[in-house]
N, C-alpha and C positions, 0 to 999 in steps of 0.2 A: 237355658234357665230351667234349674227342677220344676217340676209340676208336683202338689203337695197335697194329697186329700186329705182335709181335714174331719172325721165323723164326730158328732156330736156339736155340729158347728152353729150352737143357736147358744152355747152354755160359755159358763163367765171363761176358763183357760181360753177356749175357741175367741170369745170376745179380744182379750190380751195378743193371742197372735194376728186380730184382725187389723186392732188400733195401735199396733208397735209401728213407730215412728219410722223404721226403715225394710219395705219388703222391696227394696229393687232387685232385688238378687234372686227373688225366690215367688213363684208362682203359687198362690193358696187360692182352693175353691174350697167350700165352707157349705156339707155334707149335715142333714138333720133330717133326722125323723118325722118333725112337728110338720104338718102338710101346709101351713103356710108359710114356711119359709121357702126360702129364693131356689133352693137347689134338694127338693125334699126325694126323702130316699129312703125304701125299707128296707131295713138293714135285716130282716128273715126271709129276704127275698134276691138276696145279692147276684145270689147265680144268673141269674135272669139280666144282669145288669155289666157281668163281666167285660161285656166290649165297650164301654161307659171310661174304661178305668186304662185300657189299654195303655194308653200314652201317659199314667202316670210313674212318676218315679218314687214316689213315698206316700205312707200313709200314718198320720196321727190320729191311734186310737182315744177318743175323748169321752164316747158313748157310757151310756151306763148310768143307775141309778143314786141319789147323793145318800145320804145315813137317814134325813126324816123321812123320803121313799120308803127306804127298805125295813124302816121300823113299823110303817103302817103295813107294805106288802113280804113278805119275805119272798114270796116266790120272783119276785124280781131278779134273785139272783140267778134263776136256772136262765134266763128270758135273755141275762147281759151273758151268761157263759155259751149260748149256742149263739149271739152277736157275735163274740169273739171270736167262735170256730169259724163263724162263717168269714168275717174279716181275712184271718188267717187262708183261709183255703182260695179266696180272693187273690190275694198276696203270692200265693204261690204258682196259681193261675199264670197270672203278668208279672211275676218278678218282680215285685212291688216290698220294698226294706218296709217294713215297719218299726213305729214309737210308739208302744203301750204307756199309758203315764197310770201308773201305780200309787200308792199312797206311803209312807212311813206309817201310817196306823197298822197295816197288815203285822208289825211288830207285836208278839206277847208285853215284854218292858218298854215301850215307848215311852220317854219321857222320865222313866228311872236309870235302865243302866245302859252302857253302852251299846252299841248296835254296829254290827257286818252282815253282811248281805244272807249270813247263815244263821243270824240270830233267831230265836225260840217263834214260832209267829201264832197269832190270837185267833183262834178260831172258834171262841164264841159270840165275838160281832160281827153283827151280819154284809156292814160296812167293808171289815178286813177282811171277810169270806168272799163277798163278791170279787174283788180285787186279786187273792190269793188263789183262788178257783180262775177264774183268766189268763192270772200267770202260767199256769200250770196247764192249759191249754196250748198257750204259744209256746213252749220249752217244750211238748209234747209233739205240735205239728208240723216246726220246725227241726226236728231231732237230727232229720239226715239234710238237712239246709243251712250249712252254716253261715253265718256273718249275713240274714236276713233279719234280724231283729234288734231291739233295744229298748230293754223294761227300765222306767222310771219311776224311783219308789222317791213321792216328793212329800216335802214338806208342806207346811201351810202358806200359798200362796196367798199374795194382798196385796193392793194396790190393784187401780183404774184409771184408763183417760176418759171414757167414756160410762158413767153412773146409769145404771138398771139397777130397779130394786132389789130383785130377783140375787144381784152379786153378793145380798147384805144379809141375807137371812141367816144362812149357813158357812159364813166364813169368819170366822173369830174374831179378828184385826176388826175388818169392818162392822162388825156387833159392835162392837165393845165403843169401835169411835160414835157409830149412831144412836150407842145408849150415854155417852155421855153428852150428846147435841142435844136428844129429846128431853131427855130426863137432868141433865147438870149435875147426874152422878152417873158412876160406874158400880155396882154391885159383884163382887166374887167370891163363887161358894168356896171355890178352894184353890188360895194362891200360891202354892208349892205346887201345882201340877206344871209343871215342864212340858215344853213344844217346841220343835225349830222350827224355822219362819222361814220364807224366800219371798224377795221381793218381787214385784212382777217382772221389773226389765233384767231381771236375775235368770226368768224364767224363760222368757223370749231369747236372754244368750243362749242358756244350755239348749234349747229347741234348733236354734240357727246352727250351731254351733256343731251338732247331730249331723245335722244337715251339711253342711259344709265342709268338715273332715271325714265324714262316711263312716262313725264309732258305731257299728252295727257288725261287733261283734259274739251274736246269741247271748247279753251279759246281761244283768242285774245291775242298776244305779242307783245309789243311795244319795238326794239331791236334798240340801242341806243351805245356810246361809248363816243362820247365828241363832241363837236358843235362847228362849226366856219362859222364866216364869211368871205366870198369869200377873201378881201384883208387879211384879218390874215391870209386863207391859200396858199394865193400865196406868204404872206411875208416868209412865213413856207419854200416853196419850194423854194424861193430864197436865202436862209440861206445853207438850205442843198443840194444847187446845188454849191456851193461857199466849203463849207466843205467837200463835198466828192469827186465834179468833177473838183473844180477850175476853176469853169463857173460862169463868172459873167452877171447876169438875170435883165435886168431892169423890174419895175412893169409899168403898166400905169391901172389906175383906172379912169373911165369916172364920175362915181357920187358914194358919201357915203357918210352916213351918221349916227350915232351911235346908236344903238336901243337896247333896254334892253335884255337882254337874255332868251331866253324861255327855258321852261322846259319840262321835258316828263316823264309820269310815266309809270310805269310797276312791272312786277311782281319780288316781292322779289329773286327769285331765279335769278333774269337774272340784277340783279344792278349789274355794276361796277365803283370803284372807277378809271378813265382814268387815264392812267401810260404814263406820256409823253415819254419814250425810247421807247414804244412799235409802237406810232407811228411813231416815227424819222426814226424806225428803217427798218417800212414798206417802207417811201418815200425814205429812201438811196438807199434797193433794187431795188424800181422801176425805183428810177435813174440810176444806175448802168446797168440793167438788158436791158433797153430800148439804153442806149449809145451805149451797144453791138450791137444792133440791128437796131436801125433808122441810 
């Protein structure tokens, strides 16, 4: 059975691979910073830690600052790029594959024109700077180590089985449902901005999936699910707050305007053709899940 470090193991992706329905296959220990969790661990201090790690076979990079973080501290991101080296030099220690999960924001055009793994990338949010600065560590420290690594540049993940506040603040999907349970409206400054979305048990395939086939070929992943724009998907959650809660949600839209759909490419193994129940099925929960709780 793999052994699987997971870092950053107190944060919401960490959450998803904890509460996915099926780990019989696959051994996760659930690695954080925060000193009261179960398994705390300073990740500026790894070396010291190296025989900790021996017997693992993988490691999911999760660590690292979110965007309100790094808007208050910028220095955050030198703090997450020497995490990474250290990870990395960890990894090479014990022969240990790594999964950086990366963001689609690191993209200059996100959400207007299409995207390949070579596309223009934004390097004045500090968000895609953290991220793209990381990258470019592991592509650096693995250079003469091939088929150790695999960068994950993901969409906006959503969906939960298990509701923390903390999952709602900073992820879109779930905004937008918990602004429409408090409040009985949604508000959008601007509903032409375009976003892809991945569901969460979307997110747990492609994780397993990593894992299971051994795709750890020093590549770049562009991980994707289906793309909407801001008013499609608050019309979304307005629909299925009416079907499942018998909430009726007004929208308010301040400007939009209709703009062609972009595209994103990626590796054959990670195309899905978007199953619309899968996502209905995510927003129902998270309505459901969040009523109990807000």
């Amino acid at each position: 059975m793999p052994r699987i470090a997971v870092f950053g193991g107190t944060g919401y992706l960490a959450s998803l691979i904890k509460h996915q329905n099926n780990i019989k296959n696959n051994k996760y220990v659930f690695f954080s910073r925060k000193k009261n969790s179960k398994k705390h661990i300073n990740f500026f201090l790894l070396k010291k830690n190296y025989n900790i790690f021996k017997n693992f076979d993988f490691i999911i990079h999760l660590s690292g600052p979110n965007q309100d973080q790094l808007k208050q501290d910028k220095s955050l991101i030198n703090k997450k790029k020497q995490i990474t080296s250290n990870i990395c030099d960890l990894c090479l220690a014990n022969n240990i594959k790594l999964i950086y999960v990366s963001s689609m924001q690191v993209y200059k055009n996100y959400g207007y024109n299409n995207l390949h793994k070579n596309s223009k990338i934004n390097h004045k949010n500090n968000y895609s700077k953290s991220h793209f600065e990381s990258e470019k560590i592991i592509l650096s420290k693995f250079l003469k180590n091939k088929k150790m690594f695999t960068i994950l540049r993901l969409g906006n993940v959503f969906g939960f089985k298990k509701y923390k506040k903390r999952d709602i603040e900073s992820n879109l999907v779930h905004s937008l449902c918990g602004m429409a349970l408090k409040k009985k409206k949604i508000l959008i400054n601007q509903g032409s901005i375009q976003r892809t979305f991945v569901p969460s048990q979307i997110f747990i395939k492609v994780i397993n999936l990593i894992i299971k086939k051994k795709f750890f070929n020093s590549s770049i992943i562009n991980i994707f699910y289906k793309n909407y724009n801001l008013k499609d998907l608050a019309e979304l959650i307005q629909k299925r707050s009416k079907l499942v809660l018998n909430l009726r949600v007004d929208i308010i839209i301040k400007n939009f305007s209709q703009n062609k759909n972009f595209l994103i490419f990626t590796n054959k193994n990670f195309r899905f053709n978007p199953i619309k129940k899968i996502i209905i099925n995510e927003i129902d929960q998270i309505l459901k899940i969040m009523k109990k709780n807000i």
